[in-house]
N, C-alpha and C positions, 0 to 999 in steps of 0.2 A: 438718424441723428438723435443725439441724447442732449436736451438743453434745460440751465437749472429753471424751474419755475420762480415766474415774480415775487413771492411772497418769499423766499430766501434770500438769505446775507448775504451769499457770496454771488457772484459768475463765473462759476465755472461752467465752461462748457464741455460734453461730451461727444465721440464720434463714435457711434456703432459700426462696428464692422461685422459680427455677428454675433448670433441670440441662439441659444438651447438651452428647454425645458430642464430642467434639475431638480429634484425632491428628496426633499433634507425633511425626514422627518413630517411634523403634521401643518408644519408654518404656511399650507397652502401654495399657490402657484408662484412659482420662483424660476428667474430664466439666468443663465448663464452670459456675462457678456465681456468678449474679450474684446480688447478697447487698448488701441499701441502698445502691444506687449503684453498689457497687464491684464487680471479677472476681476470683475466684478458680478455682486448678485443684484439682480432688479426685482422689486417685488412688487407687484401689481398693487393700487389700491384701491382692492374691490375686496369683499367678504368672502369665505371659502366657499364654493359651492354657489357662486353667483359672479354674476359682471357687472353688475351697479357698481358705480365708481362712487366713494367715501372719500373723499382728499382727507379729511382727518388720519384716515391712517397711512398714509405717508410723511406725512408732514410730521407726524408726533412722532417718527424715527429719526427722524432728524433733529425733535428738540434731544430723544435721549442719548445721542450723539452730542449733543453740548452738555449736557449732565454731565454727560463722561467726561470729558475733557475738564469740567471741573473739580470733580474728586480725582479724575487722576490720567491726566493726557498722554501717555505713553499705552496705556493698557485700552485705551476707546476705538471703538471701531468707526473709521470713518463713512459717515450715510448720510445722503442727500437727499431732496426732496426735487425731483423731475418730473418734466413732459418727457416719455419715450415715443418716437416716432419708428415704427418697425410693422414691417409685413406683419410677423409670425404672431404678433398679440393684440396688431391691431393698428389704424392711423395715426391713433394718439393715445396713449395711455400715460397717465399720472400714477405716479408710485415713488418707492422708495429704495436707491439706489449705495452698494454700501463695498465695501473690500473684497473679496474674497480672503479669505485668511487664511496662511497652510499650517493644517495642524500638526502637532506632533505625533509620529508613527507610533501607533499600541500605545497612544495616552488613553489614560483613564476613562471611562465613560460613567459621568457621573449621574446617569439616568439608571445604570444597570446597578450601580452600590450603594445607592440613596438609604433606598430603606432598609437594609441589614449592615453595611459596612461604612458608614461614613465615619465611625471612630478610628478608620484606619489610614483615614485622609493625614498626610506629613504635616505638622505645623506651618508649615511655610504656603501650605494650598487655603488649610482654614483660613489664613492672613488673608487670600485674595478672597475669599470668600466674604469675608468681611467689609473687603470695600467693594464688589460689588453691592452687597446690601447694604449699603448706605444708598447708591447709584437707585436700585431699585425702592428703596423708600420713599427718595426724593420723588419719584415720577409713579408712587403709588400703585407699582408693578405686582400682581400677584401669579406670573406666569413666568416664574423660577423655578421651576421641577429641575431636574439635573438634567434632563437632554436639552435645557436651554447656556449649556455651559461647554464649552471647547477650551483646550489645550493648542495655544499656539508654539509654533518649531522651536520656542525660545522660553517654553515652560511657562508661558503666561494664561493667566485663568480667564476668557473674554465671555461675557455676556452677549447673547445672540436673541434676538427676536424682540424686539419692544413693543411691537405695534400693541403691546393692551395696556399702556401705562396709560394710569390716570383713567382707566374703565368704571373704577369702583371709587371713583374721588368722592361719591357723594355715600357714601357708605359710611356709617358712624363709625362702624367697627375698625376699617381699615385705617382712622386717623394715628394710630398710636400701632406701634413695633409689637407683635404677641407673636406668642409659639403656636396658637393653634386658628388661628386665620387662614384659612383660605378656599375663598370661593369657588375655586374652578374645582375644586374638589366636592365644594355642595353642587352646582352647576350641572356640574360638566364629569364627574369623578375622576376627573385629572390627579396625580400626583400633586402633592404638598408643596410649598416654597421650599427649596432644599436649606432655604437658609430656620426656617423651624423645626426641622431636622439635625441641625448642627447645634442650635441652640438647645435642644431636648438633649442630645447626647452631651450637653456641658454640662446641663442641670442631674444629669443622671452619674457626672463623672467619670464620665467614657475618653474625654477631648476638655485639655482647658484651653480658655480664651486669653486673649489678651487684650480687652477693652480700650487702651490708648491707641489701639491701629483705629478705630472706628472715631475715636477724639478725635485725631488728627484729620480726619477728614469733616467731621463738624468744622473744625476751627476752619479747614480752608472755604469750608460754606458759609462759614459768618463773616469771612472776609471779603465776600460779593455783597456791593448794593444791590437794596430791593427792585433800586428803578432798574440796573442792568438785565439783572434775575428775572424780571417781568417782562423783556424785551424778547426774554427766549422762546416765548411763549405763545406772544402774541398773532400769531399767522396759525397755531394751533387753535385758539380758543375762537379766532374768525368762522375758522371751517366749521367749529363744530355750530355757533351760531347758526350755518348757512343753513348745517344738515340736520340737527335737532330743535334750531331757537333756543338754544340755553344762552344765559344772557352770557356774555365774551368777560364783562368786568367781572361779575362773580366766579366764573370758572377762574380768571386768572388770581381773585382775589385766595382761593384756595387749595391754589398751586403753590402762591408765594409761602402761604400760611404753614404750609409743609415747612417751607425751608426757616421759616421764622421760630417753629418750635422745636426745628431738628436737635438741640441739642441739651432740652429740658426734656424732649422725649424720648430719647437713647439713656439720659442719665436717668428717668423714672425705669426705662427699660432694665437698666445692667441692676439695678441695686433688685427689683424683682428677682432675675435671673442667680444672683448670686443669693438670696435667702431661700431659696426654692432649692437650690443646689445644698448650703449648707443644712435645709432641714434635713434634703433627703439621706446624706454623706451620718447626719450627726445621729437619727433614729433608725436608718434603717433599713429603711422602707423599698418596699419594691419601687420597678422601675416608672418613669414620667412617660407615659403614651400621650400622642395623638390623637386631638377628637375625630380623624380618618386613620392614621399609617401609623404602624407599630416600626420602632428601629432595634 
């Protein structure tokens, strides 16, 4: 039996009928569960390479499930935050429980064209690209490489794996939108946030933008109160209290604080972004690299 945990909105309940192991890439241990008809992925919330149970990291896939739904309801993938009760992982495991989603056959793999072809991405894909990175700003997500990116059967661009939003909340660097940010590249030598990839290929003139997709999604962020905004949060910033002692008001106070200067810091963002482009267009100059990945 699959049932949502206390600390979520909703009640829904789930019935497992059966569970198998699935590995997607490096998102660590992932079971398959088909549940009346339908799939679902469960994902454990324990660290890769360990069984310590973290409830931060389920719970904070479920706040970026209401992200989504905020910038843009139709494209969010829906994930829950559960108790799973099953032989195969255990009496009880807590994790985080989400769609399965069917991709589109021979879609793009945006892991493998990252760093040499993203200026060959159609306009209409950059556009989702776009509002995903708005999604992943808000939740201060630096683990946007392109294998965190599927093509559903209906040509929609969906954002997969959250569990590290809001990792680097306390990082000066990360408060403001830059092209060459990213830590799991100092870290870890992960691939770059594909979305400073597309931003480098505009400044280079490879791909333009079109900045009012990303307005539009500010404006529907300014039109959430704070108090609601901070509602989403709260059962995130508990656990992480439980599991680090970090204080629950200050986390949430710099969650919110995100969304409060999302749209002072996209417009400091774009006007950077377009004189960087015109210098480069107007003298000459060779291309805008990456302080890791060349495109």
């Amino acid at each position: 039996m699959i049932k949502r945990d206390d600390c979520s909105h909703n009640s829904i309940i789930y019935y497992e009928d059966e569970m198998h192991q699935v590995y997607l890439g490096g998102t660590g241990d992932m079971y398959l569960v088909h549940l009346n008809g339908k799939d679902y992925l469960f994902k454990p919330a324990y660290r890769k390479n360990s069984f310590e149970i973290e409830k931060f990291r389920g719970i904070v896939q479920e706040c970026a499930y209401h992200v989504q739904c905020l910038i843009d309801y139709p494209s969010a993938i829906r994930c829950f935050y559960v108790e799973c009760c099953n032989p195969v992982i255990g009496n009880s495991v807590v994790g985080a429980i989400q769609d399965k989603i069917e991709t589109l056959p021979n879609a793009i793999d945006y892991g493998r064209i990252q760093d040499r072809y993203i200026h060959k991405l159609p306009p209409s894909v950059i556009n989702q690209f776009l509002r995903e990175f708005s999604t992943d700003y808000l939740l201060c997500n630096f683990d946007a490489h392109g294998g965190n990116f599927i093509t559903d059967v209906n040509g929609v661009v969906r954002g997969i794996d959250k569990e590290q939003s809001f990792r680097y909340l306390d990082d000066d660097r990360a408060q403001k939108p830059s092209i060459n940010y990213s830590p799991n590249t100092e870290l870890y030598g992960e691939r770059e946030p594909i979305y400073n990839t597309i931003f480098r290929a505009y400044i280079n003139g490879k791909i333009d933008i079109d900045f009012d997709i990303i307005r539009k999604y500010t404006a529907k962020i300014d039109s959430v109160s704070d108090e609601f905004y901070r509602t989403l949060f709260q059962s995130y910033c508990d656990a992480c209290y439980e599991y680090f002692g970090s204080d629950p008001i200050a986390k949430s106070n710099k969650i919110l604080k995100r969304k409060q200067d999302m749209s002072d810091n996209m417009e400091e963002f774009f006007e950077k972004l377009i004189v960087m482009r015109d210098d480069k267009l107007k003298n000459g100059g060779g291309k805008v690299y990456g302080k890791y990945w060349k495109t």
